[in-house]
N, C-alpha and C positions, 0 to 999 in steps of 0.2 A: 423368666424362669425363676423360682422363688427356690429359698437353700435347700429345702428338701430334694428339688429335683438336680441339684448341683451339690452334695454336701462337701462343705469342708472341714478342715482341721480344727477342733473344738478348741476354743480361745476365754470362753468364758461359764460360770456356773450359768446362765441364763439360756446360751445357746445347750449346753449340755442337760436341762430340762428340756428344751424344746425337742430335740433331739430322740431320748426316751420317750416322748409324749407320741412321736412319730411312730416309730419300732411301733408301741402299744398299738396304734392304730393301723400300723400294716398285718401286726400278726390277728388282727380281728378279722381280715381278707381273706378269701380263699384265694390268693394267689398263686398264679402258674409255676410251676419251673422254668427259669430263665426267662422270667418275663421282666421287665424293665423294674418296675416293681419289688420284684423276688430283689433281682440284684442291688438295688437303690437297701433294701434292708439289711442285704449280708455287708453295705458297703457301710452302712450306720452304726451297724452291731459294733462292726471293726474299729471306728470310731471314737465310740463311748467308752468298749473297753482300752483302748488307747491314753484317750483323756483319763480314766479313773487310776489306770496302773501310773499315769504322772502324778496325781493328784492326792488319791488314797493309797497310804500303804497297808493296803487289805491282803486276806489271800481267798483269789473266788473259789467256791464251792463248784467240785467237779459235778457237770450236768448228767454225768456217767452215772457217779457215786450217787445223787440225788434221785435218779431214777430205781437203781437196786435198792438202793432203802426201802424207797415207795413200797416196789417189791417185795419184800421181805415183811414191810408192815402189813401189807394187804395179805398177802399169802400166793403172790402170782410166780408163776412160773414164765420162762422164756415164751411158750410155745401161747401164754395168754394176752403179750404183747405184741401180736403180730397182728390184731389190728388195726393199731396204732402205729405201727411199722412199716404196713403193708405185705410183707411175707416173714415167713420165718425165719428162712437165712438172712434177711435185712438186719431181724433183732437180732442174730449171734452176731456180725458186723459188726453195727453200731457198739453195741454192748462191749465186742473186744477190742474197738478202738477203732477200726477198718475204714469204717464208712462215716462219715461226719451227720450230724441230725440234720432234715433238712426244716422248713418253713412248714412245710405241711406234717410233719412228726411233732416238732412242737406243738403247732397248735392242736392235733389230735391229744397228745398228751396231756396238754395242761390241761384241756377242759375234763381227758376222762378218768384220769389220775389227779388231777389237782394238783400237779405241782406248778410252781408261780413260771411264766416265761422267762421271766429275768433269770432266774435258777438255772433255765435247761441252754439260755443262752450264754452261762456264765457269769452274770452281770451280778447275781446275789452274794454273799459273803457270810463264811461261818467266823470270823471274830468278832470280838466284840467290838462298838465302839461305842465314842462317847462326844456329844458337842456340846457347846457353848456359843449361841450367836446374839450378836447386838441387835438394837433394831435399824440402824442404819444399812446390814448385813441381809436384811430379812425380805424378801422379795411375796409378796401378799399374794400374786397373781398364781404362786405355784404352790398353793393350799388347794385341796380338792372342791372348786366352789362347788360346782356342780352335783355333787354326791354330798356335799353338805345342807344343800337348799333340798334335795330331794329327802332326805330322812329330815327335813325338818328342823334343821339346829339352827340355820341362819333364812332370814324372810328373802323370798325369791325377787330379782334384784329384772326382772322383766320392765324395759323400756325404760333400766335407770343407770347410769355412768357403769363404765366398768371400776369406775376409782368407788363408787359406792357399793359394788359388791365388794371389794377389798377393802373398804372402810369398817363394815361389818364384821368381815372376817378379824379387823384389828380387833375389832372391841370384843369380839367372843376369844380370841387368844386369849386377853388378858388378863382372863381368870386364873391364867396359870400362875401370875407371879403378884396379882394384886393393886400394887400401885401404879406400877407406870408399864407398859410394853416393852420396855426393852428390862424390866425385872422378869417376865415371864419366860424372857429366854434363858436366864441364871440358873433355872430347872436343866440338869443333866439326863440326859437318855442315855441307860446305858442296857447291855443285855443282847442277847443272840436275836432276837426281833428287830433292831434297830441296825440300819446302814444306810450313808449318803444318801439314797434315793428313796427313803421311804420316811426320813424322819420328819418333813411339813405334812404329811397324814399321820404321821403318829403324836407330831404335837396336836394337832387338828382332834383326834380321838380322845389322847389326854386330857384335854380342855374339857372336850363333852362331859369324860366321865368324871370330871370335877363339879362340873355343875351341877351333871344329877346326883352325886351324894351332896350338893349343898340345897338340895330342895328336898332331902328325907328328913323326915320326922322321928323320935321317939328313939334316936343315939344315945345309946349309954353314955358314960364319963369314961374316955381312955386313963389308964394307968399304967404311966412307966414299969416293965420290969414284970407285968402281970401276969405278961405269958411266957410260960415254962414247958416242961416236958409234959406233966400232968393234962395241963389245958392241951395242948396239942392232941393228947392219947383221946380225951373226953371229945373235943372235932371227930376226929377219925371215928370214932365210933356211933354217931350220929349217922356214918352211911349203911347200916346194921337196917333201920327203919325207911318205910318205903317212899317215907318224905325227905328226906337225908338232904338232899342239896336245901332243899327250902327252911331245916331246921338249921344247917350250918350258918347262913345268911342270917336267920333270927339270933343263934346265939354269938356270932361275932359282934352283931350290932347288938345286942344288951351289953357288951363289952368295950364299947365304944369305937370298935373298928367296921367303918363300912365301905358294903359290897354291895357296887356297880355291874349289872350286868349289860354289857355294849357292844353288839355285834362288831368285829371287826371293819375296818376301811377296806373295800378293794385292794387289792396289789399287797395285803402286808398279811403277814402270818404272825400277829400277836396272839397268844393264848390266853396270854395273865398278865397283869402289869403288879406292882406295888409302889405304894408313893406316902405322902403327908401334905395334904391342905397347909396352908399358908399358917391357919392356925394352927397346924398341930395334930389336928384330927387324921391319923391312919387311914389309907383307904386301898382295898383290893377291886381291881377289875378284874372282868373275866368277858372273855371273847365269845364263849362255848361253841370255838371256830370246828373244835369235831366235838360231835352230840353224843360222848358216852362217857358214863361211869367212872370207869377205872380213869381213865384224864381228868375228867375232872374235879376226881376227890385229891389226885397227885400235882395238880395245878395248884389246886386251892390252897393245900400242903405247903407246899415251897414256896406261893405267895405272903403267906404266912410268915414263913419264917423269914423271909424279907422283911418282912414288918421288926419282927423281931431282934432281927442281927445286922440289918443291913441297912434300913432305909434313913438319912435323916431328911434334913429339910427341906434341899433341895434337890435331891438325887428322887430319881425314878426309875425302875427298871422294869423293861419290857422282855419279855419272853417269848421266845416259841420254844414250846418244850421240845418238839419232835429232834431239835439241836441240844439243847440245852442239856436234857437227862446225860446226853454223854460230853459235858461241855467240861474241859479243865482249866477252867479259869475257878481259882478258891474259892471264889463268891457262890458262886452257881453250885460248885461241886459240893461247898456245905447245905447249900438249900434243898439238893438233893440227896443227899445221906442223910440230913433228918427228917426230910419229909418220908422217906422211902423206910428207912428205921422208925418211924412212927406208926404207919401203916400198918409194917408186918416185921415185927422186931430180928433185929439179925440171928441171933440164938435161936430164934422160933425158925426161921425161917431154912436155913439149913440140916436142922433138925427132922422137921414136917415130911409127914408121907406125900404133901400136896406137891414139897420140891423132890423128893426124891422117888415118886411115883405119880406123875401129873392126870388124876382121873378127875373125873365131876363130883364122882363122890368123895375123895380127897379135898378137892376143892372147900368143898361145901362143910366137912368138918373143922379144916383149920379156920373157916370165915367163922363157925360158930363159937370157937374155942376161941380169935380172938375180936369175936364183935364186930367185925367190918362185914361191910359188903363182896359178898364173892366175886363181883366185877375188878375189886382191887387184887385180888390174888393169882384171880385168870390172864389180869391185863400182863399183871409183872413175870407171870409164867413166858407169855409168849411173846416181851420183851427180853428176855433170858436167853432163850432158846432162837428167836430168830423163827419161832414157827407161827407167823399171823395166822395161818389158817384155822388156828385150832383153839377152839373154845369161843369163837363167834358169840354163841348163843346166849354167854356166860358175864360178856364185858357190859352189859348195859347199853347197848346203840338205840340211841332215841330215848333215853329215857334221862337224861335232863332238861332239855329244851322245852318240854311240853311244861314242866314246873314254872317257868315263866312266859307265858302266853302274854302279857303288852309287847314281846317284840316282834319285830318284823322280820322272822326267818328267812 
C-alpha cells in the first residue's frame, strides 16, 4: 500500500508536493461519490490545508468569494451556474454556505469557469508573499519537467537519468541569477500571482522569460529616471491604433525596456510580471492569460510602473491582475492608481458622459477625446459597476493574441 492510499500527516516540504501532485491528479478523474477515491481526496485536501495553515501564515482565498467574482466578471447569474452544480437550488446552497462543493463541482467549474482548483478548494491565497531559497533548499524534481520539455525550453530527457532531467533544469534556472545557482534564488517573487505552491513554476517561467529577452535584438539603451508621466500618457495612447499592442512592444524596446510575451505555466494565474536582467536591462512579461484589450493595455500599464517605481535588482513581481486591481498592499495600490489614472485621468473620468451615462456612443467619444482605445473605458465601466455582461462587444476579446502568432495558444 503506497502513502497515497494510506495518507498521513504531512512531515515534510517534499511529501507536501507529492501530495498536491496527487489532489491534481484525482481531480482530472471523474470520480464517483463516496468512492474510495473521492474520499482518499477530501482526506488529502484536509491534509495540505492542515500542513500550510502550520506552515504559511497566509489567509486562503474563500472558494465562495472566488466563484462570485468569476460571476460577476462574466455577467452569470445564479440560475447560469446550475450546470456546473447540477440544479438550481444546489447553486443557492452552495453559494449561501449550505452545501459544501463537491469533487464533481470542482472540476466542472474549474474547467468551465477557469477558476484554478486550488482556489475552489482553498488551497490558493490573496496575500502577498515573498521567498528567498538557497540551493541546498532547492528541490529540482518539483520544477514542472514535463511542461518544460513539452514547450521546448529544456531537451527531452527520454531514456536518460532522472538526475539528468534535473541537471538540465539547474542549468536553465540559472539564468536567473548568473553566476552560480544558488544567486538565482537571491531573485524575490513577490506579488498576488505568487504563493508556496506555485513558486518552482514561476521561477521556471521567469527563467524562460529572461532568456527570451536575452536573444532579442535591436534594444534600445535603458535610462534611469526616463519614464515619467508623459511617456506613460504617449504608451496609453498608442492603443488608439489598431496595432496598439505591437506598437507598445516596439516603442518600449526603442526605450530600452523589453517585452516577453510567454504564455503562462499551467496551475498559476500570472498576467504580467516585472523584473531587471542581472545587467540592468528592465524587462516586462506578459502572460496574455485573458485575450483582450482592456487587460491587457491595464497590465502593461502597471507593469510599467513597476519598472519605474518599484523594481530593483533583484525583486520581481508577478501579478494576477484579477486580485491585484483591488489589492491593498501600497506597492500594487500605486501601480494601480497610475496606471488606471493614465488610461483615463481621474478629472476626466468622473466628469465623462461615458461614466455618468454608460452608452456606446459615450463610450466612443470619450475614447476619442482622450486617444485610447474604447476597450479601455468599456473594460473600467464594467469593472465599476460589477456589470460584466455589458459592453462585450466593446472590450477587445481576441484581439491581442492574434498580434503574436510564434506562440503556442
Amino acid at each position: 500500500m503506497n502513502a497515497f492510499q494510506s495518507p498521513r500527516v504531512i512531515r515534510t516540504e517534499e511529501q507536501y508536493h507529492q501530495y498536491l501532485s496527487e489532489v491534481e491528479r484525482l481531480l482530472s478523474l471523474d470520480l464517483a461519490p463516496g468512492s474510495e477515491e473521492s474520499e482518499r481526496l477530501e482526506l488529502l485536501t484536509v491534509l495540505i490545508e492542515d500542513y500550510e495553515n502550520s506552515n504559511y501564515a497566509i489567509t486562503p482565498v474563500n472558494p465562495l468569494d472566488a466563484i462570485k467574482f468569476r460571476m460577476e466578471e462574466k455577467g452569470l447569474r445564479q440560475v447560469d451556474l446550475a450546470p456546473y452544480f447540477g440544479t438550481k437550488s444546489r447553486v443557492s446552497e452552495v453559494l449561501s454556505g449550505k452545501r459544501p462543493l463537491t469533487v464533481a463541482m470542482i472540476k466542472a467549474l474549474s474547467v468551465g469557469l477557469g477558476i484554478a482548483p486550488q482556489t475552489l478548494l482553498g488551497l490558493e491565497t490573496e496575500a502577498e508573499y515573498t521567498v528567498n531559497t538557497t540551493e541546498n533548499e532547492v528541490n529540482w524534481s518539483k520544477f514542472p519537467i514535463k511542461e518544460m520539455i513539452s514547450r521546448g525550453w529544456i531537451d527531452s530527457v527520454i531514456s536518460k537519468s532522472k538526475k539528468s532531467a534535473e541537471e538540465q533544469v539547474k542549468s536553465f534556472i540559472q539564468q536567473l541569477g548568473g553566476n552560480s545557482v544558488a544567486a538565482s534564488f537571491k531573485r524575490t517573487l513577490s506579488g498576488d500571482a505568487y504563493s508556496p505552491s506555485t513558486q518552482y513554476k514561476l521561477y521556471a517561467w521567469i527563467a524562460r522569460v529572461i532568456q527570451q529577452s536575452r536573444e532579442k535584438e535591436n534594444i534600445g539603451d535603458y535610462k534611469d529616471n526616463f519614464i515619467n508621466k508623459d511617456f506613460l500618457k504617449e504608451l496609453a495612447q498608442l492603443s488608439w491604433s489598431e496595432y496598439g499592442p505591437l506598437l507598445a512592444v516596439e516603442f518600449l524596446e526603442k526605450h530600452g525596456i523589453s517585452v516577453v510575451i510567454e504564455p503562462a505555466l499551467t496551475g498559476t494565474s500570472v498576467d504580467g510580471a516585472a523584473l531587471k536582467d542581472n545587467s540592468g536591462r528592465p524587462i516586462i512579461a506578459l502572460s496574455l492569460r485573458l485575450d483582450r484589450l482592456d487587460n491587457f493595455w491595464f497590465t502593461l500599464l502597471h507593469e510599467v510602473v513597476h519598472i519605474w517605481k518599484h523594481v530593483e535588482s533583484n525583486n520581481t513581481f508577478v501579478d494576477d491582475l484579477e486580485i491585484s486591481r483591488d489589492s491593498k498592499d501600497k506597492i500594487e495600490a500605486e501601480a494601480n492608481r497610475i496606471a488606471r489614472d493614465t488610461l483615463i485621468p481621474r478629472v476626466v473620468w468622473k466628469r465623462s458622459e461615458a461614466y455618468l451615462n454608460p452608452t456606446s456612443a459615450n463610450i466612443d467619444k470619450l475614447s476619442r477625446e482622450l486617444k485610447v482605445h474604447p476597450a479601455i473605458i468599456a473594460g473600467r465601466i464594467r469593472r465599476e459597476s460589477g456589470k460584466y455582461n455589458q459592453f462585450s462587444d466593446l472590450i477587445g476579446q481576441g484581439e491581442v493574441r492574434k498580434h503574436f502568432p510564434n506562440q503556442n495558444w
